[in-house]
C-alpha positions in Angstrom: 19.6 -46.1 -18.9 17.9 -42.9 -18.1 14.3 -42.5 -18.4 12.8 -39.1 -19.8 10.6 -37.3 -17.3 9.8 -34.4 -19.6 10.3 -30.8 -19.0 9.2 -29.7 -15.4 10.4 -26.9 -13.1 12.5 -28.9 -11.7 16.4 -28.6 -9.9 17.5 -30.5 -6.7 17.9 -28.8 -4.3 16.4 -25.0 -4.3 17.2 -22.3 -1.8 14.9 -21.7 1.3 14.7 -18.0 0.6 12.8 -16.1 2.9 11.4 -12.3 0.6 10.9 -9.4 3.1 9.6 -6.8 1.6 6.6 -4.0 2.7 2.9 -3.3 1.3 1.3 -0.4 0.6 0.9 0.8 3.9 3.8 0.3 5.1 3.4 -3.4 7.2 6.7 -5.4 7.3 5.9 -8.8 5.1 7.9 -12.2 4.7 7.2 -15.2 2.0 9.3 -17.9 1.4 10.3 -18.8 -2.1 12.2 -21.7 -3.8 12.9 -20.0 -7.3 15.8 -18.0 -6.7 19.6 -17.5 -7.1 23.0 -15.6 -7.6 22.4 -13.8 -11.0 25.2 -11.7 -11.3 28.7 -11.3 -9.4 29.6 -7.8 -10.5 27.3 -5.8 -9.4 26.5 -8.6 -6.5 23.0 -9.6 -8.0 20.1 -12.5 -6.9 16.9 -13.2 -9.3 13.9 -14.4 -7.2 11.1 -15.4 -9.1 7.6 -14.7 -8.1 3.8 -15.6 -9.3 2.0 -12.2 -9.8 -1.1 -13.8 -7.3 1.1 -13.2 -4.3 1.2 -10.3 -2.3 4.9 -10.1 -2.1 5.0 -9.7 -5.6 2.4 -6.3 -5.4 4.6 -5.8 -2.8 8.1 -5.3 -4.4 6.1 -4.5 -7.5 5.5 -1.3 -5.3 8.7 -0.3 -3.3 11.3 -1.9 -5.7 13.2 -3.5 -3.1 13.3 -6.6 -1.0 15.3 -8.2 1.3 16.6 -12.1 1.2 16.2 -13.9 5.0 18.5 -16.8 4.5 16.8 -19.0 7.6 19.2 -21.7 9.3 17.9 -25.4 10.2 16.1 -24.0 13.8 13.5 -21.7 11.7 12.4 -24.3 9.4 9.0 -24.8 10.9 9.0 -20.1 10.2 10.0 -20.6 6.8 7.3 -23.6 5.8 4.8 -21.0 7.3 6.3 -18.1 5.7 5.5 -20.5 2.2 1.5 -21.2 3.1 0.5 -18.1 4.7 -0.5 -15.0 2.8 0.5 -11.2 3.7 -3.3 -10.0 2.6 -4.4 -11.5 5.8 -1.9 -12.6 8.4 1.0 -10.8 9.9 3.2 -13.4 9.7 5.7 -11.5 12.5 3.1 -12.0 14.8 2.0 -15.1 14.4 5.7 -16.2 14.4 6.7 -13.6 16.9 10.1 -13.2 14.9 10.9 -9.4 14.4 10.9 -7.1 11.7 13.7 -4.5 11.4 13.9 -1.8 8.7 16.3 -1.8 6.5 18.7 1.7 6.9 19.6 0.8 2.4 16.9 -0.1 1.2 13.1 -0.2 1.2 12.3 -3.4 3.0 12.7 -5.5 6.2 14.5 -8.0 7.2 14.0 -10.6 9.5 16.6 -10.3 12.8 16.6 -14.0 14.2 17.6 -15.0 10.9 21.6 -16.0 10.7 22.0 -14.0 7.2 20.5 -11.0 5.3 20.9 -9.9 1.8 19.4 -6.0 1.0 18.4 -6.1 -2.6 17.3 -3.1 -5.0 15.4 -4.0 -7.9 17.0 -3.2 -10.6 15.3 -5.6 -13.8 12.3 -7.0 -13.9 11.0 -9.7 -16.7 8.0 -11.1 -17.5 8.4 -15.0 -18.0 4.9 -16.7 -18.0 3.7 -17.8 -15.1 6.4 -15.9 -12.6 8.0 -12.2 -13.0 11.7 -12.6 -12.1 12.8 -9.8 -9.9 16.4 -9.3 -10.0 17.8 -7.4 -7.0 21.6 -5.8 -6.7 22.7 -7.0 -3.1 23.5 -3.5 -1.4 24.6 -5.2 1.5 24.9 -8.5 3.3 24.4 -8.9 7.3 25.1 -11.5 9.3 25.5 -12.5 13.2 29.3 -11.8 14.0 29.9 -15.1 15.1 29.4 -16.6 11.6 32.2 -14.6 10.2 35.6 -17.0 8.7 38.7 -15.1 9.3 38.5 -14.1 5.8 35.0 -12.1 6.3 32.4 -14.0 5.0 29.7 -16.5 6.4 30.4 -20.0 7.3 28.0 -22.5 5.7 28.5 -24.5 8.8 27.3 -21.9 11.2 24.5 -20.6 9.0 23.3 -24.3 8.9 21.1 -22.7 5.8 18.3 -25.3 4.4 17.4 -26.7 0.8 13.4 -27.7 -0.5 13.1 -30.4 -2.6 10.0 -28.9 -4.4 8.2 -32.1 -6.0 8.0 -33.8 -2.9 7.7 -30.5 -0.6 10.4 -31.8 1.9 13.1 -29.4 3.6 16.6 -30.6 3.8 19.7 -29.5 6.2 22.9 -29.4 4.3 25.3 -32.2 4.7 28.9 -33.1 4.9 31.8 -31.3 3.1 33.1 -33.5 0.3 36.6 -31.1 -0.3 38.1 -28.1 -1.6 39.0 -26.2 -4.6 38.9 -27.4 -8.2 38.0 -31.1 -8.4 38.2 -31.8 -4.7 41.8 -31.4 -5.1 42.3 -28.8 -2.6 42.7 -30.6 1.5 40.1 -29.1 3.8 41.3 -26.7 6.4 
């Protein structure tokens, strides 16, 4: 029988998002977040939601663009730092020495050790309580040659992207394929 746990913010897993975007003056700035998705496939849209106490939310708030740092299961320790750190008063590229690189599209960095990169313009914002959802048309998507499938997009398996399990704050690689296609009923190639 299943036990009512009430209503919580709550979904297993969530991305490990990592939010470039730039401040005021101009200083490259990273912070990982956990609320986020695909909100649209035509235009290519992600939602990322953000507390307004952050400074990547005065941040894109700002320059109406970010970028999303999709980190693989090497810059797990970055991304966990990326979440606890704030913007106001670290440089999070130097303390991780990772390095910023500006964006040619749109008004943001992006984070090059990272294995993929999506270049979001803001293009709705909404208020919802707590967090201001931010949703971004992908302008483009980069990623390291060697991740491309034949058919031109990322391989999972070579991005070796991670998952948060937010309630107990624990980072997760992703597993095993279980199959293909429309009820597993498609063979792996």
């Amino acid at each position: 029988m299943k036990k009512s746990i009430g209503p919580r913010a709550l979904a297993y897993p969530t991305p490990v998002w990592v939010i470039g975007s730039y401040d005021k003056e101009g200083r490259p700035n990273v912070m990982t977040v956990a609320w986020a998705g695909v909100a649209c496939s035509k235009p290519p849209c992600v939602g990322v939601s953000l507390r307004k106490a952050t400074y990547t939310h005065a941040c894109i708030m700002e320059r109406r663009a970010f970028t999303v740092n999709i980190p693989s299961e090497a810059q797990a320790r970055e991304a966990d730092f990326f979440g606890i750190a704030s913007g106001r008063d670290t440089d999070k590229f130097v303390a991780t020495g990772l390095t910023p690189v500006r964006s040619d599209l749109v008004d943001a960095p992006y984070i090059a050790e990272f294995p993929l990169i999506l270049e979001c313009r803001v293009v709705h914002i909404s208020e919802l309580g707590l967090h201001t959802q931010f949703i971004g048309e992908i302008i483009d998507i980069k990623t390291d040659e060697e991740l491309i499938s034949p058919d031109g997009y990322p391989l999972l398996e070579k991005v070796k992207p991670i998952v948060y399990a937010p309630v107990q704050q624990r980072y997760f690689a992703i597993g095993r394929e279980l199959g293909r296609g429309y009820a597993l009923g498609k063979p792996s190639k």
